[in-house]
KEKE-3310 file (N, C-alpha, C; in steps of 0.2 Angstrom, whole numbers, plus 5000, padded with zeros to 4 digits):
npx = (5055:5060:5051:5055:5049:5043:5054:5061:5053:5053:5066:5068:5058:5068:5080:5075:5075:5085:5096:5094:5098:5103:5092:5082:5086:5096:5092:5080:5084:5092:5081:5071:5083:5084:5072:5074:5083:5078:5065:5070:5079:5067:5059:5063:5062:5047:5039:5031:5036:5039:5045:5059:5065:5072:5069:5075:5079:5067:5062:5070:5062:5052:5051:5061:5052:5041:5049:5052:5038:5034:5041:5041:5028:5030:5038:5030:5017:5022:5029:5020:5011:5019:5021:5008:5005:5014:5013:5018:5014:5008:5015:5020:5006:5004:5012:5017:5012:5004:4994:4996:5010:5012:5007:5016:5027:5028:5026:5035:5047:5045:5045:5059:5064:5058:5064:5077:5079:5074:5085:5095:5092:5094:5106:5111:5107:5110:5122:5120:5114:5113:5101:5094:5090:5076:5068:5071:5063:5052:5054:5059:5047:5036:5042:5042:5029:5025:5030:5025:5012:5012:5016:5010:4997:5003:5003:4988:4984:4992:4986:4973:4976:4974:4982:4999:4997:4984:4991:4997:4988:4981:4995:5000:4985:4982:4990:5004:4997:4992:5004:5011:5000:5001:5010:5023:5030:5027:5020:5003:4998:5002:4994:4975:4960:4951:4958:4966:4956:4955:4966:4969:4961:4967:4980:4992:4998:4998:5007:5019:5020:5022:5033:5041:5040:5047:5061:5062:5055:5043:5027:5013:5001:4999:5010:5004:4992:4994:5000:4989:4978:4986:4992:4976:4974:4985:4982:4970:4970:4977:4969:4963:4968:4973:4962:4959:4970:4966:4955:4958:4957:4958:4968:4969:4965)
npy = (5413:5404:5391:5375:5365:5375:5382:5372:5369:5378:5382:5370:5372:5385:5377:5369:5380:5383:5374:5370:5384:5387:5386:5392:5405:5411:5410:5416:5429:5432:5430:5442:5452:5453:5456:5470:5473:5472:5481:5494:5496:5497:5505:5517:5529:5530:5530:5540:5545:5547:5564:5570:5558:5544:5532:5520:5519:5522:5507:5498:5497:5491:5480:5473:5471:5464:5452:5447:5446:5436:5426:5422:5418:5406:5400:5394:5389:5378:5371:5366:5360:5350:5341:5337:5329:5320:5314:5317:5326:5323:5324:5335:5339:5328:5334:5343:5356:5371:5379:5391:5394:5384:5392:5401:5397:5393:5405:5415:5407:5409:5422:5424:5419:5426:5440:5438:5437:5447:5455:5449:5455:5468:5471:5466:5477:5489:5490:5494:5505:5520:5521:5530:5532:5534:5532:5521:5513:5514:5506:5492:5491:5489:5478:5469:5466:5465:5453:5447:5444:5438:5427:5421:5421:5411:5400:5399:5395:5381:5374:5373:5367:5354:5347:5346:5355:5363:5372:5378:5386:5393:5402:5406:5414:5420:5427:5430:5440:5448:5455:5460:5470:5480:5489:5490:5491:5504:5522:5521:5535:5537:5529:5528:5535:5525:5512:5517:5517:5504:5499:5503:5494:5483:5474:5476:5481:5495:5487:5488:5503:5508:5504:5508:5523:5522:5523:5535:5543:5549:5545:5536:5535:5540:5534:5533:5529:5520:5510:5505:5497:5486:5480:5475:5467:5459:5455:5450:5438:5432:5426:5417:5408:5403:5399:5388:5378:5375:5369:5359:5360:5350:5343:5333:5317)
npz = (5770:5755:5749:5747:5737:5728:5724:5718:5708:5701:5697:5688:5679:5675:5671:5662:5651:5648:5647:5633:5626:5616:5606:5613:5619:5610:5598:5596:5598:5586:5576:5580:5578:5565:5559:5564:5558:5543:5544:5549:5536:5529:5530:5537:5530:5528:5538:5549:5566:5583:5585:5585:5586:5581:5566:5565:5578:5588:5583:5590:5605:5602:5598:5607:5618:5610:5610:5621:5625:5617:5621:5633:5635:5626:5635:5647:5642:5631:5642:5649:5638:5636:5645:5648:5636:5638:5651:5663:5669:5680:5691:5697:5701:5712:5720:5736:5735:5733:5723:5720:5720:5711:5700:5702:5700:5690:5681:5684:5679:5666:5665:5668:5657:5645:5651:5648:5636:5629:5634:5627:5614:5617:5620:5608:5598:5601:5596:5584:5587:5595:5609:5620:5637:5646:5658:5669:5678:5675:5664:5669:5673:5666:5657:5668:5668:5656:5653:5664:5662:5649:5652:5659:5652:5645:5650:5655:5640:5640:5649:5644:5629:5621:5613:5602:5589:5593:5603:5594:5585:5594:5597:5583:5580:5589:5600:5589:5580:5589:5595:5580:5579:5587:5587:5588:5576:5571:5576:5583:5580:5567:5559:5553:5562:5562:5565:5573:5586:5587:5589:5604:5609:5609:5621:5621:5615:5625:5635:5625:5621:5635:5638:5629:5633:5643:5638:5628:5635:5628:5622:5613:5623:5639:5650:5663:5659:5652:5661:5674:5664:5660:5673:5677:5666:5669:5684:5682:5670:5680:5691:5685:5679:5690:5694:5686:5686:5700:5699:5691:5678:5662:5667:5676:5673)
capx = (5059:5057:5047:5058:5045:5040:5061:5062:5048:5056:5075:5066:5055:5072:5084:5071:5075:5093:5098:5093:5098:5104:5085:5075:5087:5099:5089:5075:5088:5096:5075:5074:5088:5084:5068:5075:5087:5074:5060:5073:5082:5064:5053:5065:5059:5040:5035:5031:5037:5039:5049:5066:5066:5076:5063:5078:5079:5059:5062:5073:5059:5046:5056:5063:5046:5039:5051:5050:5032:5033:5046:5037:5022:5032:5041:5026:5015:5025:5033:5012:5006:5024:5021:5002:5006:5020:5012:5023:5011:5005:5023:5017:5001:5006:5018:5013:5013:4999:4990:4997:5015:5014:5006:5021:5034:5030:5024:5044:5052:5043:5048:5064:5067:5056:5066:5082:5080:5074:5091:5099:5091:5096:5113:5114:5103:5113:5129:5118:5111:5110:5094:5095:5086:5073:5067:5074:5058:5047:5058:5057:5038:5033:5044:5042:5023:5023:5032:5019:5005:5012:5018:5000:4994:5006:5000:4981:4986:4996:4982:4969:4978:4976:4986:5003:4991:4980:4995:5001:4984:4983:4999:4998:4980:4982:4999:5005:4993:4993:5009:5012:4997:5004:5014:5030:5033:5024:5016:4997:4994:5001:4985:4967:4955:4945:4964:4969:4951:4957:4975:4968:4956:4974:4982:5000:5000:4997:5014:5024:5020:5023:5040:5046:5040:5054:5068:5062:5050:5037:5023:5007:4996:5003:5013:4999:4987:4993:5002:4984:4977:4990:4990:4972:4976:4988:4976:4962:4972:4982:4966:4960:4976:4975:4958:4961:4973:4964:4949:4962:4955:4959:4974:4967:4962)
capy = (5407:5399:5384:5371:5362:5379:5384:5366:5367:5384:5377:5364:5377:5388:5373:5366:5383:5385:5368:5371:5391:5391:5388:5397:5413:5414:5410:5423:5436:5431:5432:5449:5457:5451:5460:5477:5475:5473:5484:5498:5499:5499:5510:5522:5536:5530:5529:5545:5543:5554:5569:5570:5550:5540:5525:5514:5521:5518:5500:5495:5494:5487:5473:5471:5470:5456:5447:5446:5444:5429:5420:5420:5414:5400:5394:5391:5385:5372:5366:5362:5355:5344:5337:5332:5325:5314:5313:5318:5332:5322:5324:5342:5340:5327:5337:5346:5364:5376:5379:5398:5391:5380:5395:5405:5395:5393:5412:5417:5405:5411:5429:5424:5419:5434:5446:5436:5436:5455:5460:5449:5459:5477:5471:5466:5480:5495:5490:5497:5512:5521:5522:5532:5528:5541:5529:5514:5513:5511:5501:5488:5488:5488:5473:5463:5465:5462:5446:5441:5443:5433:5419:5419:5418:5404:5395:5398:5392:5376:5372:5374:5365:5346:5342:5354:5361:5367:5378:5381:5387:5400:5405:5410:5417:5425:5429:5435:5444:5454:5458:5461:5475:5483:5496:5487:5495:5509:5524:5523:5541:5537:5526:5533:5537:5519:5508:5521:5515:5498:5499:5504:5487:5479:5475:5470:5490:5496:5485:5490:5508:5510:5500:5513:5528:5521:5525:5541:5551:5550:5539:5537:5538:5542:5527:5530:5525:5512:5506:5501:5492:5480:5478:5474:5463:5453:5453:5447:5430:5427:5424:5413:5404:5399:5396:5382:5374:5372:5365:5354:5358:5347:5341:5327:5313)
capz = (5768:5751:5750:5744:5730:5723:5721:5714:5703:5696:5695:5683:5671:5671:5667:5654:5641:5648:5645:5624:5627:5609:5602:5617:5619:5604:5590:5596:5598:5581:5574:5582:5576:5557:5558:5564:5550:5538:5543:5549:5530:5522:5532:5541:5529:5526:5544:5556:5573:5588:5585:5589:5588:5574:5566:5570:5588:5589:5583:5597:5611:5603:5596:5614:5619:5607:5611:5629:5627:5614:5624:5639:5632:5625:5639:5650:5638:5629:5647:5650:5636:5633:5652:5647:5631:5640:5656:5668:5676:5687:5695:5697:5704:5718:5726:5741:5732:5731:5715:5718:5722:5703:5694:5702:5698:5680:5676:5685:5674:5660:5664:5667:5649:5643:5651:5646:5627:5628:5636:5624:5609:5619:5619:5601:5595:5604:5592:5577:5583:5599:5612:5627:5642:5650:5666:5671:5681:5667:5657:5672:5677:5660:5655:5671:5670:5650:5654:5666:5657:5642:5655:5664:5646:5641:5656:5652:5633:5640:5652:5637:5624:5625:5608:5600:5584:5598:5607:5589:5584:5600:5597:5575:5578:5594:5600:5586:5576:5594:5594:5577:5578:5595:5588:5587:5570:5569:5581:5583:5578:5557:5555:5551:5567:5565:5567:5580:5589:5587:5590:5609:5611:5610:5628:5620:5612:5631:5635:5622:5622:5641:5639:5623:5637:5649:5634:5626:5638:5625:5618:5610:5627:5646:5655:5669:5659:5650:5668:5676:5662:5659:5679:5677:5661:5674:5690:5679:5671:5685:5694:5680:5677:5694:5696:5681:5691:5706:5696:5687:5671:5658:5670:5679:5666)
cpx = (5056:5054:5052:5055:5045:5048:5062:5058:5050:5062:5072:5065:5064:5076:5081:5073:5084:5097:5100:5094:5098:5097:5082:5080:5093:5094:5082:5079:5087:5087:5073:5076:5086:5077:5069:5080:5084:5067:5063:5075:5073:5058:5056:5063:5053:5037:5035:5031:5038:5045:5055:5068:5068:5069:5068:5079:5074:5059:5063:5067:5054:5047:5058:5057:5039:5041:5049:5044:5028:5036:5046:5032:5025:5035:5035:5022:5017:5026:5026:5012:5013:5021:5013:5003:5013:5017:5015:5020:5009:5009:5023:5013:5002:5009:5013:5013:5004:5000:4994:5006:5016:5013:5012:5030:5034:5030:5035:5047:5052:5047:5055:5069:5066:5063:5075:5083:5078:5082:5096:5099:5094:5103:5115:5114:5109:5121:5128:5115:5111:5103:5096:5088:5084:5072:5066:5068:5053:5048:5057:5051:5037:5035:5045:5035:5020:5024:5027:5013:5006:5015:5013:4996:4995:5001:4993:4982:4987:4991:4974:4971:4979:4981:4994:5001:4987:4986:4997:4996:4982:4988:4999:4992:4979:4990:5002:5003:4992:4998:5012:5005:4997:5006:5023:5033:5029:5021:5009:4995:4996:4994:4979:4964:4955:4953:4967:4964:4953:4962:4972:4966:4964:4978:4988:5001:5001:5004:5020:5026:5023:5031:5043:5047:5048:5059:5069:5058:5043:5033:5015:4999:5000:5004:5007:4994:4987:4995:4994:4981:4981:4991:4984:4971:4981:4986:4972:4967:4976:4977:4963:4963:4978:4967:4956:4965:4971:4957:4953:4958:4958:4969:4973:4963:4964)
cpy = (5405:5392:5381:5368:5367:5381:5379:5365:5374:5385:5375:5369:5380:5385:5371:5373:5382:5380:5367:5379:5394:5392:5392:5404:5416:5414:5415:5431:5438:5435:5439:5454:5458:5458:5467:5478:5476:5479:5491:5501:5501:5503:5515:5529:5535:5530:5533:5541:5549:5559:5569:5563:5545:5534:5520:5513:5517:5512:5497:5493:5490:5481:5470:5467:5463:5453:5442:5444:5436:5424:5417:5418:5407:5396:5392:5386:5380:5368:5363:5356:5348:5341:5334:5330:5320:5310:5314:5326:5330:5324:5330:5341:5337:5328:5342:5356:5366:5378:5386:5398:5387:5386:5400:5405:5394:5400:5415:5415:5408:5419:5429:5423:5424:5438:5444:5436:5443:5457:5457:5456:5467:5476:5471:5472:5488:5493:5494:5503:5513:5524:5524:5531:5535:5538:5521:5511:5509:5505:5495:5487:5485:5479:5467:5460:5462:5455:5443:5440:5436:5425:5416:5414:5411:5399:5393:5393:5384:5371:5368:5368:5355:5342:5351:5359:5366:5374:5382:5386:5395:5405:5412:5413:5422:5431:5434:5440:5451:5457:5461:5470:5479:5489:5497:5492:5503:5515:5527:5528:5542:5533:5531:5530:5529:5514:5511:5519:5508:5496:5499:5498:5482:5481:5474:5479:5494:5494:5487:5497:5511:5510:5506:5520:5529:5523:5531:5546:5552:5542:5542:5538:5540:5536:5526:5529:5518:5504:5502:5496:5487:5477:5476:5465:5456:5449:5447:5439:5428:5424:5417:5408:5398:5395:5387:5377:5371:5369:5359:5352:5355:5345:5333:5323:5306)
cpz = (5761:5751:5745:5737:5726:5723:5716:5707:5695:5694:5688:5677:5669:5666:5662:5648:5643:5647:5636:5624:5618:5602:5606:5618:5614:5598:5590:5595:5589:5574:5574:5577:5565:5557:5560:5559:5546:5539:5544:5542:5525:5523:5535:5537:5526:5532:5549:5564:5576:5583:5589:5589:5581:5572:5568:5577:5591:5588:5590:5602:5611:5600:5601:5617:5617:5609:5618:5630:5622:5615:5630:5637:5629:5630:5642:5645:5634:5635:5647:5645:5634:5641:5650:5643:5634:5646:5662:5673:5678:5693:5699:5703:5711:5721:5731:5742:5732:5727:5715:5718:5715:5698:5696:5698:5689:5678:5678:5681:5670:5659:5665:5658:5645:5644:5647:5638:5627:5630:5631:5617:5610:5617:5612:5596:5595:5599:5586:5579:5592:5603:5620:5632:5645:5657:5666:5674:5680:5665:5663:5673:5672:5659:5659:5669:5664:5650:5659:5667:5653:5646:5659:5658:5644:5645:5655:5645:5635:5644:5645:5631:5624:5618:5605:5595:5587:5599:5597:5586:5587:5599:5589:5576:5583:5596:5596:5581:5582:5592:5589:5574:5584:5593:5587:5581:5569:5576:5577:5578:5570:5555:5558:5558:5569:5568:5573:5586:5592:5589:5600:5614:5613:5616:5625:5619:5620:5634:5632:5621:5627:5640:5632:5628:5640:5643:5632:5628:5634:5621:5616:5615:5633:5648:5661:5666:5655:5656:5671:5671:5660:5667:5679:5672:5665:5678:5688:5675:5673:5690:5688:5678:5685:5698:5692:5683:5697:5703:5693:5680:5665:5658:5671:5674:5670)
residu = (UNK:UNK:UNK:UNK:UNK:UNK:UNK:UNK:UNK:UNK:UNK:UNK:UNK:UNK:UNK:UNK:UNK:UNK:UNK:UNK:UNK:UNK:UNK:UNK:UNK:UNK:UNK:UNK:UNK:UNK:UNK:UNK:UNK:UNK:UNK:UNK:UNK:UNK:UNK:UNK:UNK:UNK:UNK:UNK:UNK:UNK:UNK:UNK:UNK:UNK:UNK:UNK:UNK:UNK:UNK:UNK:UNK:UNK:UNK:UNK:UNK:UNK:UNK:UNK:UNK:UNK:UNK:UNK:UNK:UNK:UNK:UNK:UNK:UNK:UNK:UNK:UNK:UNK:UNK:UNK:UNK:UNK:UNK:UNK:UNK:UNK:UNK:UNK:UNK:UNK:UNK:UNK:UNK:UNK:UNK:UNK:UNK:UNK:UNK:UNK:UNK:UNK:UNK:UNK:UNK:UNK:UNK:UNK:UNK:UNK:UNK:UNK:UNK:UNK:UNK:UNK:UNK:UNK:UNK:UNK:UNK:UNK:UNK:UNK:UNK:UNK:UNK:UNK:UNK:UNK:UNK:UNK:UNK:UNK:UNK:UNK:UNK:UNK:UNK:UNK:UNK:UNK:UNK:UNK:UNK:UNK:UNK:UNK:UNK:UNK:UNK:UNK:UNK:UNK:UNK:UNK:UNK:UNK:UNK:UNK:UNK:UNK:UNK:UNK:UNK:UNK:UNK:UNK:UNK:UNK:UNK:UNK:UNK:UNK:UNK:UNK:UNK:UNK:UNK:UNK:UNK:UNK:UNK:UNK:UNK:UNK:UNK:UNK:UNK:UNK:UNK:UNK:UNK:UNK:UNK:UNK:UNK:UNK:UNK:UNK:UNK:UNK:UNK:UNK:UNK:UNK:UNK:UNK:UNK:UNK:UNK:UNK:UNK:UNK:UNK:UNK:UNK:UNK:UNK:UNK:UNK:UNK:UNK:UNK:UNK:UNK:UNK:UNK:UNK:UNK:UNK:UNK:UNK:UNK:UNK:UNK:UNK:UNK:UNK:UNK:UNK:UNK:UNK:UNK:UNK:UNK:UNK:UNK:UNK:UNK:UNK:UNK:UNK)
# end
């Protein structure tokens, strides 16, 4: 049976994006979309990609994939640090939830709105070009696991962050600078050796890769080995995310 407080507590996160849906799940679409129109017209014949695979095709997942993994990072993260800059987390704290029961119900929300601005992007996307699907399989693990990575993170971030520059600071110098050197636009193997070394150090490339797998059958490493380090990548700050919680760091003031 669900625990009543932790359903309550994830009613709350979802209602909070879905309430403003046209900032948190249109206007990321809408963001999205611009950017596969723009980089589709001005690199579809400067940028090698798999064989047999269109550059506008290869866009499609890994713009899916940003999105869902910069939208999940946003919901939890802001719901934080707006509840400690208003004060209202205490409202959190005193309920009679376990720490693993609050860090559940935000990372879900989170992945809720992830996956739901990813599938708006698929829907919009697929009007301009079609992407066939090789496993459905993939295409979920990847996307559930990419989203809850980035909603553990937000979480870490939102705990972390005691003013909005802070979150916004995390977000501009990490977040995106990730995703934007993942792969989204490009396959690994056009960049020189040392970038192709570098490109690997990054966990968000191992997400997005996996998740283009599921469409086209091919990528730049094997889904089985990008599958365990992004599971390790999730293990590893969901114990972190909760250990911060039960410490009440830079909660309790």
């Amino acid at each position: 049976m669900i625990n009543r407080g932790f359903y309550t507590l994830f009613y709350k996160e979802t209602l909070r994006f879905y309430k403003v849906a046209l900032q948190t799940v249109l206007a990321p679409v809408i963001t999205t979309l611009l950017y596969f129109m723009v980089f589709s017209h001005v690199l579809k014949d400067r940028v090698m990609v798999f064989e047999d695979v269109s550059y506008t095709s290869f866009l499609i997942p890994g713009l899916m994939m940003m999105a869902i993994i910069q939208n999940s990072f946003a919901n939890s993260s802001s719901s934080l640090i707006q509840s400690k800059v208003t004060g209202n987390i205490v409202f959190v704290l005193l309920t009679p939830l376990s720490y693993v029961e609050i860090f559940l119900a935000f990372m879900f929300a989170a992945m809720v709105r992830g996956l739901v601005v990813g599938i708006g992007v698929f829907m919009v996307a697929v009007c301009f070009v079609a992407v066939p699907v090789h496993s459905f399989v993939f295409l979920l693990i990847f996307a559930m696991l990419g989203s809850a990575v980035l909603g553990t993170l937000g979480i870490i971030a939102g705990i972390w962050a005691e003013k909005f520059d802070q979150l916004a600071g995390f977000q501009n110098f990490v977040i995106m600078p990730l995703s934007f050197l993942s792969g989204v636009f490009y396959s690994i193997h056009s960049l020189p050796s040392f970038w192709q070394a570098v490109s690997h150090l990054n966990p968000f490339f191992y997400m997005i890769d996996g998740f283009r797998y599921g469409f086209f059958g091919t990528s730049d490493v094997s889904p089985w080995v990008s599958l365990p380090i992004v599971l390790l990548a999730f293990v590893s700050l969901a114990l972190l995310a909760i250990k911060l919680l039960k410490q009440g760091y830079r909660l309790r003031h």
